[in-house]
N, C-alpha and C positions, 0 to 999 in steps of 0.2 A: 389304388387311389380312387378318389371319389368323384364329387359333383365339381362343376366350376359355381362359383359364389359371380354371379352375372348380372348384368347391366345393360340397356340396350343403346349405350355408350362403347361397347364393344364391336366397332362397327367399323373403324379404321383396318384390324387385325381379325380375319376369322381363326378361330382357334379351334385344335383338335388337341385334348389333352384326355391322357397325358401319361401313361405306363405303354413303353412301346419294345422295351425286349429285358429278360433279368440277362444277367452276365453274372455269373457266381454268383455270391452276395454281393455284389451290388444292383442297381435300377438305373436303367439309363430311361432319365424323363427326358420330354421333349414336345415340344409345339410345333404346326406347322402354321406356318404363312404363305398364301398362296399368292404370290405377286401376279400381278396384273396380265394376264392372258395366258398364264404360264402356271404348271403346277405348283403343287404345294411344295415349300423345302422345308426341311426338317430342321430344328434349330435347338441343337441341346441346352435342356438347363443347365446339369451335372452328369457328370460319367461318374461318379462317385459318391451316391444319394443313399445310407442305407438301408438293408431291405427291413421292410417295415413302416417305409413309409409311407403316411398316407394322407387324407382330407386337405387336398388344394382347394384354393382359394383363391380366383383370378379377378382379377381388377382394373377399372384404370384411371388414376389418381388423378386428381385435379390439375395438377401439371403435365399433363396430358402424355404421361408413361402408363406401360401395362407394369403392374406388380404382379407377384404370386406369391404366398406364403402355402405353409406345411407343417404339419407335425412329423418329428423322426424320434425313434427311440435312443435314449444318451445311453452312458454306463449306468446298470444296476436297475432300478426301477424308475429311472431319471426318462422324462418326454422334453424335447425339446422344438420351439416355434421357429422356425427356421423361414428366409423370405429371399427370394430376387428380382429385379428390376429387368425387362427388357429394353433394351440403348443398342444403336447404332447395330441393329441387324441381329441379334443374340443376348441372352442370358448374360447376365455380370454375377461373379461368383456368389456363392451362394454365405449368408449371413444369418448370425444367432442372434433371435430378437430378446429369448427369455427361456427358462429352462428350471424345472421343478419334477419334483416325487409327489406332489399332493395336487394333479388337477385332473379334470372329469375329460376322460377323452371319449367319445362316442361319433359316430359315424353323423348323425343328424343334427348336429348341433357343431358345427365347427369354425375356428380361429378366424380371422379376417384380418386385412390390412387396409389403410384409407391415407391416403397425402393430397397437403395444399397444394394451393398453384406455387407455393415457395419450395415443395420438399418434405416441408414436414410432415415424420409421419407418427401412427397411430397403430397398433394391433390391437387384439385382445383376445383371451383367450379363459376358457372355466377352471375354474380352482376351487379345491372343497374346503367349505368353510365348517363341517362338521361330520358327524361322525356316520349318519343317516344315509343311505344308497344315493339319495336324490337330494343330497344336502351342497350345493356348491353358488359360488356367485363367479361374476364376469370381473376379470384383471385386464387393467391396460395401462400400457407403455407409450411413452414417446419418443418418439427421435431428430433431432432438428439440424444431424451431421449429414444426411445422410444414410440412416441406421448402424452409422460406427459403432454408436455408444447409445444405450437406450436409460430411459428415467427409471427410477424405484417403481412399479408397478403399485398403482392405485385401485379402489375400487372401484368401478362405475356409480353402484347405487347405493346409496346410504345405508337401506337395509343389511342386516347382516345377520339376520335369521335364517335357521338351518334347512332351506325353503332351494325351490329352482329358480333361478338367473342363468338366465340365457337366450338363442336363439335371436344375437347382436345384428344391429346393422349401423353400418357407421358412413356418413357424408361429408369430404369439406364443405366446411361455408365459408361467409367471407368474415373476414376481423379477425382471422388467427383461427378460427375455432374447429371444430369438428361438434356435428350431430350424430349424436344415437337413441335408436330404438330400441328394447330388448321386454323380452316377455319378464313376468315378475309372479311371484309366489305368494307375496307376504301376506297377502290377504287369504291364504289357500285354509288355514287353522282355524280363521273365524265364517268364514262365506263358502268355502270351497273353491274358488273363483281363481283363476288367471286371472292375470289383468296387464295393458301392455302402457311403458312407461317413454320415457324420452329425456334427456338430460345434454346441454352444451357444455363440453370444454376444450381447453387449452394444452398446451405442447407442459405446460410448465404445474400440470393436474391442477389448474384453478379449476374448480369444478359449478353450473350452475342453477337454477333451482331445478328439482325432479318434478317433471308434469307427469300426470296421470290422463293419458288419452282414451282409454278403455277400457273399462273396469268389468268388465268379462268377455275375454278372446280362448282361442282351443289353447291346449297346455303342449302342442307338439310339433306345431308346424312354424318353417322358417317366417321371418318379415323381411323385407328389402324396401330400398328408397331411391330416390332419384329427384334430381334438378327438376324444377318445372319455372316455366316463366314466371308465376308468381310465388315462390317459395320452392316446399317441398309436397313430394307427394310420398307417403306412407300406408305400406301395403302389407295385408296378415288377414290370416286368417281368424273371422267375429265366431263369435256364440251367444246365439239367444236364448232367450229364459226356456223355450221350446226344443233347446238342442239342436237349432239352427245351424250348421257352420259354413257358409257362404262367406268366400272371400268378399275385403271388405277394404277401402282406404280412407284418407282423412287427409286433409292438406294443411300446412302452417308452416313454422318458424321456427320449430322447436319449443317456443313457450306458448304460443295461441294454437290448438286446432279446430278444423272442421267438427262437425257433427260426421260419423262414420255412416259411409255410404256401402253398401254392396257394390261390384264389380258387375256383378248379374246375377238375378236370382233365381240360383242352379235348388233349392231347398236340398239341399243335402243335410241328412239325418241319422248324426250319432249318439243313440241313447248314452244317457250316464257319463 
């Protein structure tokens, strides 16, 4: 398994994830938390995770739980998103949020989970919308049990050209909503261009208008987000007309943002 998908809200729990010994076919994952003067204890997710699993996604949701989501392989060619909650000292069994034969799994680009201060929550995950190697967009779910029972998986983005969608990040806000950012293709046929977009919605897929924050960022590297006292703050990697690609952010609401600023200007230069 991979990266943790982090926040610098991760700060109550320090985390060490998260492949810590196979047992036959199975993986025994696990976190440690190091309580206060004392070493780290080890806190299983699953004794029973199977092999194959991989690209966790660690979180911590506005109701102020850590989450973690996964991909695992189902019967046949079936990948399935799989998530757990850590509550009262340990992992709580492990739940299916969604599961298909048609979505793009790759190492750099992977699944996430986001919950309000109520619970409700949100995945999403890549599904190929054509026939083309790099032809997929972002599906997402909701859950407002709990993740008993999750919704019909929606699009994100209205586009539905056989183009890349991905490389998500997703935020509570407040009114019910969740914000995300994700890289977009659709302009790649006429400009060549990435471009990175932003859209709010709802537990119940009301979905609402798609802004256009940056209409040429790199085509490969993750974005992330976080609270900031006056909104949000939105982070990715820019591309200038020069081949620029200096990180870069922008702040807003999801429907208003900044003008994009560099983080620092490191000039890093990838032709083409």
């Amino acid at each position: 398994m991979g990266c943790v998908c982090g926040h610098n809200w991760l700060k109550s729990v320090a985390w060490a994830l998260l492949v810590v010994s196979v047992h036959g076919c199975w993986l025994l994952l696990a976190a440690a938390e190091p309580p206060r003067g004392g070493r780290p204890r080890m806190s299983p997710l699953a004794e029973k995770v199977p092999l194959g699993s991989r690209y966790p996604c660690l979180t911590r949701g506005g109701d102020g739980r850590t989450y973690l989501c996964w991909l695992e392989p189902g019967p046949g060619q079936m990948t399935r998103l799989r998530f757990s909650v850590y509550r009262d000292g340990q992992f709580a069994t492990p739940r299916t949020i969604a599961a298909g034969t048609d979505w793009f799994v790759n190492w750099a680009d992977v699944p996430s989970i986001a919950a309000l201060p109520d619970g409700t929550l949100a995945a999403h995950w890549l599904a190929r919308n054509g026939t083309q190697p790099y032809a997929y967009g972002v599906r997402v779910s909701c859950s407002t049990d709990g993740g008993q029972s999750w919704t019909a998986p929606f699009w994100l983005h209205d586009d539905r050209s056989a183009c890349e969608h991905g490389f998500v990040s997703m935020l509570p806000q407040p009114g019910g909503q969740f914000l995300a950012i994700w890289l977009d293709g659709r302009a790649m046929e006429s400009t060549g261009d990435t471009q990175l977009w932003s859209r709010r919605f709802d537990a119940r897929g009301q979905l609402g208008k798609e802004v256009l924050i940056d209409k040429r960022v790199c085509s490969c590297c993750p974005t992330s987000m976080a609270s900031v006292d006056n909104g949000v703050l939105a982070v990715y990697r820019d591309r200038s007309a020069e081949e620029i690609r200096d990180i870069s952010y922008v702040q807003g609401d999801g429907v208003r943002w900044t003008r994009s600023r560099p983080c620092h200007v490191d000039g890093w230069e990838i032709p083409g």
